[in-house]
N, C-alpha and C positions, 0 to 999 in steps of 0.2 A: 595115478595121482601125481608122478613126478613130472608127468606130461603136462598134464594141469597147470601145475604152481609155475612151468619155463612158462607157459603160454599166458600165465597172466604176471610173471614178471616181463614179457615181452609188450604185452599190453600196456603195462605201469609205463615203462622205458620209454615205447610212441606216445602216449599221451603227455609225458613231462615234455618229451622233446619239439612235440607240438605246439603246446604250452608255450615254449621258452620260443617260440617265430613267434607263433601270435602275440606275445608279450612286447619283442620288436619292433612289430608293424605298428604295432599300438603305441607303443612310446614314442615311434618317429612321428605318427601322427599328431600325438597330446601335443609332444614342442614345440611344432610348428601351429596346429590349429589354433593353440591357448597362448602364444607367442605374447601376445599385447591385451588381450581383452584380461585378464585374472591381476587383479593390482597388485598382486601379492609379487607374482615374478616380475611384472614392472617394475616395482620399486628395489627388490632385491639385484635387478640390471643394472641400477643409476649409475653411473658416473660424469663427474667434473659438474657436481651442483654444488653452488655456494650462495647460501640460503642467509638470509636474516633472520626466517623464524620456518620449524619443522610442526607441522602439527602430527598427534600421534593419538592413537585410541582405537576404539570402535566407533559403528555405525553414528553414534551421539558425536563423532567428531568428521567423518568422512562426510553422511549426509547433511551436514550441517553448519560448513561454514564456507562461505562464497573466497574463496583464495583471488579471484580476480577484482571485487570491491574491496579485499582487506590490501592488497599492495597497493589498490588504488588509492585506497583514502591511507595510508602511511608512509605509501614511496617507497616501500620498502620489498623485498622480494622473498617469499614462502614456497614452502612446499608442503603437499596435504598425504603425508602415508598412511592416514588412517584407515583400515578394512571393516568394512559392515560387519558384524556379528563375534569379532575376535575379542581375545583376553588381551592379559597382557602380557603373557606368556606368547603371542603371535606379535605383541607391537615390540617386543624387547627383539626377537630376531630380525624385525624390520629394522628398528635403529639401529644394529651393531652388525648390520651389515653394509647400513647403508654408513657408517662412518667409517666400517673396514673397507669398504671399496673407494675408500677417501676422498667421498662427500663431507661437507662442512656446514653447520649452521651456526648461528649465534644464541639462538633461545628456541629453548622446547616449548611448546603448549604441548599438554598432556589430559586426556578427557582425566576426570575425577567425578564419579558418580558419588550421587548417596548412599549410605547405608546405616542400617540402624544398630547392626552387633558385628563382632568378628567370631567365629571361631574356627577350630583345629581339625575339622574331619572330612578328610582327602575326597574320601568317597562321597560328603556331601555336595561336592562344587562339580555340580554335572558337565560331562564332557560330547561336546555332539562336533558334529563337521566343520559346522562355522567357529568355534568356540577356538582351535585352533587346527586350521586347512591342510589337511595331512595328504590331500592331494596335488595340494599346488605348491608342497615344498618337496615332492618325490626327488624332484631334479637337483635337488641342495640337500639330500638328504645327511649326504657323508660328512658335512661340513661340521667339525666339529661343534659349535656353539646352533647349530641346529638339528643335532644329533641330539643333544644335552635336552633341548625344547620338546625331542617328538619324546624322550625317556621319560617325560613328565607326567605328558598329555599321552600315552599308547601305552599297551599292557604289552608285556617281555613275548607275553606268546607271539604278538601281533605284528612286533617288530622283527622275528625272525620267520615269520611266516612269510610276510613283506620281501627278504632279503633273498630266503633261499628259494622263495617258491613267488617270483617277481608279478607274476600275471597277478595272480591273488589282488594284488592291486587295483585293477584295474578289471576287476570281477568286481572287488566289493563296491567302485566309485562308477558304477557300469550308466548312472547315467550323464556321463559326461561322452558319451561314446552314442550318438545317437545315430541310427544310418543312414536320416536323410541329411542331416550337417556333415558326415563323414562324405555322402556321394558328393556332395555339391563343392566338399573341397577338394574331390580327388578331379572333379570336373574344370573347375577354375583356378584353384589353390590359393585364394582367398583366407586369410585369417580370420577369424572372428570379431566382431567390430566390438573395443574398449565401450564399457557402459560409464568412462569417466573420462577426464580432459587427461590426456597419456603428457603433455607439459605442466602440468600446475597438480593434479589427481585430484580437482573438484570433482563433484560426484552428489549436487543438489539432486533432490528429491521433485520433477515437474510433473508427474502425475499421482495423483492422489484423490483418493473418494472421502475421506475422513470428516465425518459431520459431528464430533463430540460426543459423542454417546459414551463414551468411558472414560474418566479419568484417573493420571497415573500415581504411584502407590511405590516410589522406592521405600516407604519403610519398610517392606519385606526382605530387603535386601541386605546379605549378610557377607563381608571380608571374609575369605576365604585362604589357607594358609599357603596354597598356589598362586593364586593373584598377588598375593604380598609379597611373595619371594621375587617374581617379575616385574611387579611395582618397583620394588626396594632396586631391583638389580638395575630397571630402566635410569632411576633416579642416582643410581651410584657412578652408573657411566656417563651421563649426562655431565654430574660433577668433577670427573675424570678427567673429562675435556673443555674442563673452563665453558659449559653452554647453560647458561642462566635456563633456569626452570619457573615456569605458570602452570600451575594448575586450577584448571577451570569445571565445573559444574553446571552442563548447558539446561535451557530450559525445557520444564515438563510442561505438558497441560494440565491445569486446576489440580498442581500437585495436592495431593494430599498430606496431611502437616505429621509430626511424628517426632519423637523424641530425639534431637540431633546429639546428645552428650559424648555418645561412644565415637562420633564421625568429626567432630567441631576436635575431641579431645585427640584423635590423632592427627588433624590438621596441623595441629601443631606440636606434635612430634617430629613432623615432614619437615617443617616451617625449620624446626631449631636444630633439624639432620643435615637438612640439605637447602639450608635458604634459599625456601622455597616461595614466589606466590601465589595465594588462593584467592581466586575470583569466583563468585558464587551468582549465576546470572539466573538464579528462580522466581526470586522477588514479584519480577516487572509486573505491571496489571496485563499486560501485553497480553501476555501467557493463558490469558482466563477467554482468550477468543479460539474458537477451534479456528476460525481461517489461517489463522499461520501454523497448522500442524497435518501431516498426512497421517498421525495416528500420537494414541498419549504421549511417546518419549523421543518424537520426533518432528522436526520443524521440517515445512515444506518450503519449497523455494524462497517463498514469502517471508515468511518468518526467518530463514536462515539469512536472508540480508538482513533483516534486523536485528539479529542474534548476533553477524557477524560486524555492524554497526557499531552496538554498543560492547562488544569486545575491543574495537577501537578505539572507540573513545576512551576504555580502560586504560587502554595503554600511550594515547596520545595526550588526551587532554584530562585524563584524572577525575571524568565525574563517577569519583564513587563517595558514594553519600553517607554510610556505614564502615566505619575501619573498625575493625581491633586487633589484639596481636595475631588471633587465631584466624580470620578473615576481613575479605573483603564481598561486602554487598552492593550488587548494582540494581539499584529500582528503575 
């Protein structure tokens, strides 16, 4: 029996230790391979940007706004950090990183979706991969204000499993390790090619099948006591650094309409916290064509020039048709 128990702690001991190569080989590979293509560590690399205007959000602000028409028709020069599928618990570590590596902007845009209620229950506001990319900030993990992000978004078990037992990582994100991309970079050593502009991080949406068959439904959609905390925190450092704040609500397809009271009434909480502006671009009849969308809560190429058009014009030449204190509407 004592024979036993050596020989399978011996067994334990080569397998951790195995573990801990392969875990190596693997992380030399991910930092190299995912170098440029994962926007998330692009943008967290930036330095000596001095920006006019930072866009920030999810996918509603990433796929969605042509950064090479908006400095053309303003003159003015952007940059786009926004990530497809993130909170704002993932946009808050992108701007406070990217002004701790002292980068500069002068005005935020900030996506501001609809919603119809807020409420308080943690465990309601689901958490998946894209929600906030626990693997494309392993390499910043220590960082403290990115520390503070993944203790939000991961459970305690998961964080120490992570730490002391590091493969674990890179088991559970295993398909980011595929072997015909792993040979061909151990053949050429080629990075993986950016699916966005790695100077500006445009990231228009050119193919798309989307024929209208569904239209979108943020009334379903409910503030959540995580997102607010990130919200709040994006918009407090924002204010911290004298950089003027927009908040904008980009276009749905043939939204569906919905009692705005609980979302119009915090707008302008926002407004009289952290004078802020709200531009609300749902209105346009534009919207009611599927050709400018590759799916309900997304503009396609097409329509993201015109999306990023009349955000232009918002801020160039004022047609907005609707003001009041709580908003602004552009038809």
């Amino acid at each position: 029996m004592k024979l036993f128990k050596h020989k399978l702690f011996l067994l334990a001991g080569i397998t951790l230790a195995a573990s801990y190569v392969v875990y190596f080989v693997l992380n030399a590979y991910q930092l190299s391979y995912y170098k440029q293509s994962l926007k998330t560590r692009w943008a967290l690399e930036l330095k000596d940007q001095h920006v006019d205007y930072i866009f920030l959000g999810s996918s509603r602000m990433a796929n969605m706004i042509s950064s090479t028409a908006f400095d053309s028709s303003l003159h003015q020069t952007s940059i786009n950090l926004a990530t497809p599928g993130s909170s704002y618990g993932e946009s808050y570590v992108l701007f406070q990183q990217y002004l701790a590596n002292g980068n500069t902007a002068k005005t935020l845009v900030l996506s501001f979706d609809l919603f119809k209620s807020r409420h308080l229950d943690l465990s309601a506001e689901p958490i998946t991969p894209l929600v906030f990319k626990q693997f494309d900030f392993f390499p910043y993990q220590e960082i403290p204000e990115i520390k503070s992000v993944y203790n939000s978004y991961t459970a305690p078990w998961h964080m120490y499993l992570w730490k002391y037992l590091p493969f674990s990582r890179f088991a559970e994100f295993n398909t980011y390790f595929k072997a015909d991309s792993m040979l061909q970079f151990v053949m050429d050593g080629k990075p993986q090619h950016a699916s966005f502009n790695t100077h500006t991080g445009e990231q228009l949406i050119h193919n798309f099948t989307f024929k209208g068959e569904r239209i979108s439904a943020p009334g379903v959609v409910r503030l959540g006591p995580r997102s607010e905390k990130y919200l709040l925190k994006i918009l407090s450092l924002a204010k911290k650094n004298n950089i003027s704040i927009i908040l904008v609500t980009a276009p749905y397809y043939k939204m569906a309409t919905f009692d705005r009271t609980i979302h119009n009434t915090y707008v302008s909480f926002l407004k009289n916290t952290f004078n802020t502006r709200y531009i609300d671009f749902t209105a346009s009849g534009a919207w009611n064509s599927y050709t400018y969308f590759s799916d309900p809560i997304h503009t396609n190429v097409y329509g993201s020039k015109l999306y990023t058009k009349m955000l232009c014009d918002s801020l160039n030449v004022n047609k907005i048709t609707n003001t009041s204190s709580e908003n602004e509407t552009y038809f």
